[in-house]
C-alpha positions as CSV (number, residue, x, y, z in Angstrom):
1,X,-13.1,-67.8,69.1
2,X,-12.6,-71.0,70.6
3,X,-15.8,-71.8,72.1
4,X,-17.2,-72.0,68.5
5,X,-15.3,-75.2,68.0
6,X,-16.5,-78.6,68.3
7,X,-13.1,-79.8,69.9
8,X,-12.9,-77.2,72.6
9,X,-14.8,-77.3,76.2
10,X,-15.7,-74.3,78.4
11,X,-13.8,-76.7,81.3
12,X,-10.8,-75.5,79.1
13,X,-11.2,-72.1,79.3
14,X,-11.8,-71.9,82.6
15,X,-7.9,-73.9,83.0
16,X,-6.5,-71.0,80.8
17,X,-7.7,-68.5,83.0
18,X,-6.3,-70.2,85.9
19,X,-2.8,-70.5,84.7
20,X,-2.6,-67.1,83.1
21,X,-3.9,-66.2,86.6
22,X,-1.4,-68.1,88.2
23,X,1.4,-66.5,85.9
24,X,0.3,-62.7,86.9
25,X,0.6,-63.5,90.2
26,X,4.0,-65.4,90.3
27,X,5.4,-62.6,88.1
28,X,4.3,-60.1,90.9
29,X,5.4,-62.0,93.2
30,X,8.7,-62.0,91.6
31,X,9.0,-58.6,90.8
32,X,8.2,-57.5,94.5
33,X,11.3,-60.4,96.1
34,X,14.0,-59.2,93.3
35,X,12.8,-55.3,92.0
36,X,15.9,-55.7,89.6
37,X,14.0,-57.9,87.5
38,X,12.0,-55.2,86.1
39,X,15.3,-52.8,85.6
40,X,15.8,-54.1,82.3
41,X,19.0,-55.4,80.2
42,X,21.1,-53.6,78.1
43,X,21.4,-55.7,75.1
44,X,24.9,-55.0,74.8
45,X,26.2,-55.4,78.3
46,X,24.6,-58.8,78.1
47,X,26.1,-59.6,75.2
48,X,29.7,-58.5,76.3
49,X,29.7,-59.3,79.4
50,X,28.5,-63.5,78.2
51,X,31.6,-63.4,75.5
52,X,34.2,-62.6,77.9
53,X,32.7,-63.8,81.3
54,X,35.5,-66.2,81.8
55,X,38.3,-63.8,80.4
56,X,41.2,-63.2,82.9
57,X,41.4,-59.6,81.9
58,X,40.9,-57.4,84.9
59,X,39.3,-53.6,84.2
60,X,42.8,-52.1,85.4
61,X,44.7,-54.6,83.0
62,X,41.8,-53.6,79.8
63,X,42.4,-50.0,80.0
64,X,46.3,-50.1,80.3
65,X,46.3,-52.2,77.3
66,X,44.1,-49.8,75.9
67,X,46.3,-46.8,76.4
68,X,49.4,-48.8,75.4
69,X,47.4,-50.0,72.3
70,X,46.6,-46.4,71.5
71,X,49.8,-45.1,72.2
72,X,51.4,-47.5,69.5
73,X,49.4,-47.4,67.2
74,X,49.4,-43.1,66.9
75,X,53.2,-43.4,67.4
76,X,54.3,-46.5,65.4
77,X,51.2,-46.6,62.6
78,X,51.8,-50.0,62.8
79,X,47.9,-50.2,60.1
80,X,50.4,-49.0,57.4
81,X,51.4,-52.7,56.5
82,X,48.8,-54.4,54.1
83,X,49.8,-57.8,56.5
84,X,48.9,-56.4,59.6
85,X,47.1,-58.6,61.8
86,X,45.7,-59.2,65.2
87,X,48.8,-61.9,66.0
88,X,51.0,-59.2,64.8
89,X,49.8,-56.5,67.1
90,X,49.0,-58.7,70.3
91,X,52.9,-59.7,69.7
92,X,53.9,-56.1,69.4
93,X,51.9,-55.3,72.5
94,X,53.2,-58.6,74.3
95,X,49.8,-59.5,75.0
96,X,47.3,-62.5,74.2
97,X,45.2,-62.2,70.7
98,X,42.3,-62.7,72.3
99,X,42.7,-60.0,75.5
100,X,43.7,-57.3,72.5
101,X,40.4,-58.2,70.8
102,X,38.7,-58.2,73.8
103,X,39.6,-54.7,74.9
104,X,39.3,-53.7,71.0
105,X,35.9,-54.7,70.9
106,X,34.7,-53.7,74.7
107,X,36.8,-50.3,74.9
108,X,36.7,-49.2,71.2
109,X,33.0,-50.7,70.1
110,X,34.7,-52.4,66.8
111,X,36.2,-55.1,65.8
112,X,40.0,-55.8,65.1
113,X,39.6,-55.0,61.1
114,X,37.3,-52.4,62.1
115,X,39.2,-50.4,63.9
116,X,42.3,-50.6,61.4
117,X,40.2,-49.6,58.6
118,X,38.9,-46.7,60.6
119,X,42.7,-45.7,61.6
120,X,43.5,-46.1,57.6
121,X,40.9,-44.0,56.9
122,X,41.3,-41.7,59.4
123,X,44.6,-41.1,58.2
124,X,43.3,-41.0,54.4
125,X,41.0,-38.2,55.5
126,X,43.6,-35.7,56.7
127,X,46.1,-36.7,53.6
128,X,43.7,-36.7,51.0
129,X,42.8,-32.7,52.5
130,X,46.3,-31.9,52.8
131,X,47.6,-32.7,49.3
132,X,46.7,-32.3,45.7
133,X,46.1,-34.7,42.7
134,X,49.5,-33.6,41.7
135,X,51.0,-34.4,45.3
136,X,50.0,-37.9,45.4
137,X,47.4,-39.9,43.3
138,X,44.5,-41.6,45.3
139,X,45.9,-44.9,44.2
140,X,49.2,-43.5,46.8
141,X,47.1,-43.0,49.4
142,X,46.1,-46.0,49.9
143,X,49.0,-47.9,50.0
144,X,50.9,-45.6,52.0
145,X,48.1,-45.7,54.9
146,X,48.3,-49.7,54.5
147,X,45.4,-50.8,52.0
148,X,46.4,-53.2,49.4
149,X,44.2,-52.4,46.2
150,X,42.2,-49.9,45.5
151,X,38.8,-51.3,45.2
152,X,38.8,-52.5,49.5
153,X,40.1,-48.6,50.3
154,X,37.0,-47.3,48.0
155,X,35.0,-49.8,49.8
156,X,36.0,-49.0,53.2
157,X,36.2,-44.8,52.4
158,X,33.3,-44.7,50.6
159,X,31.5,-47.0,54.2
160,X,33.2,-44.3,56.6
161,X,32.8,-40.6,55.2
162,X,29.6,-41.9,52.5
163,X,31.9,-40.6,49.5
164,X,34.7,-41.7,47.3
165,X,37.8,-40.6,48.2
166,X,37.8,-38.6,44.9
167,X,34.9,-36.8,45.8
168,X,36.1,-36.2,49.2
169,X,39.4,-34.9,47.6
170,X,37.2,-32.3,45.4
171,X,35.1,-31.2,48.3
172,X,37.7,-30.8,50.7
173,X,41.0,-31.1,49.3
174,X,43.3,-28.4,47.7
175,X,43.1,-28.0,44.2
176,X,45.5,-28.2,41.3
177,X,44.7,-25.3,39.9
178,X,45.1,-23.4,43.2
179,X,47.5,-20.4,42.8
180,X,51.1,-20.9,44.6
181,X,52.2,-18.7,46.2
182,X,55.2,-16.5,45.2
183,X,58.7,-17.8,46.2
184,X,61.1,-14.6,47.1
185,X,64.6,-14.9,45.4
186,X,66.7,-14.6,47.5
């Protein structure tokens, strides 16, 4: 293409060839002194490891925080208050904000608000299945598993489980009208 215009010289092609030439071979060449080359990356090992390449937290240190983070948070619910907050946690855990996030974010594959909404939610879930309308209004639930208003717990039910939480109530909830069962006097 070109060779049909006025500007361009065969000389030139022939200078193309050479280099892309040149390139094949030092590529070869390269691949044959470090094989690894050709192994690949994994797109999020690069990116991980490049964020926290100067971190001081050792793999022993990340996974006891981890447990300890785990631990508390199953144990103390500490997502239950609407002010919770990475400064608040990394405090609770007497650790630094940015190890916590680190090991939240290597460890758990989320971020910090991530992985709270997913405990709220979680939470939500099993509550939500457990009780009636009668029991406890949505509007309940969401405070009491640490959301603040209604429309960010829809949001964040509705992005987890791909319902509302009223629909999720009516497929797997009990029901109102459910009949209770008989108390014995006694």
């Amino acid at each position: 293409i070109l060779i049909q215009y006025p500007f361009f010289s065969p000389l030139w092609d022939y200078h193309i060839s050479a280099v892309m030439t040149a390139m094949i071979y030092l590529t070869a060449y390269l691949g044959y002194v470090q094989p690894s080359i050709f192994n690949g990356l994994n797109w999020s090992d690069t990116l991980t490891n490049g964020k926290y390449k100067n971190s001081g937290l050792t793999l022993e240190a990340g996974q006891s925080l981890l447990k300890n983070l785990e631990i508390t948070m199953k144990e103390e619910c500490l997502y239950h208050d609407p002010e919770f907050s990475l400064d608040k946690l990394a405090k609770h855990l007497k650790a630094g904000k940015h190890h916590v996030s680190q090991v939240i974010n290597e460890h758990l594959g989320m971020s910090f608000f991530e992985y709270v909404n997913h405990l709220r939610i979680k939470e939500a879930m099993q509550t939500l299945t457990e009780t009636t309308r009668s029991d406890m209004y949505i509007i309940e639930v969401a405070y009491a598993v640490g959301f603040n208003n209604k429309m960010s717990f829809n949001s964040a039910f509705k992005k987890a489980t791909g319902m509302t939480p009223t629909e999720f109530r009516r497929n797997h909830g009990k029901s109102d009208t459910e009949p209770q069962q008989p108390q014995e006097a006694g």
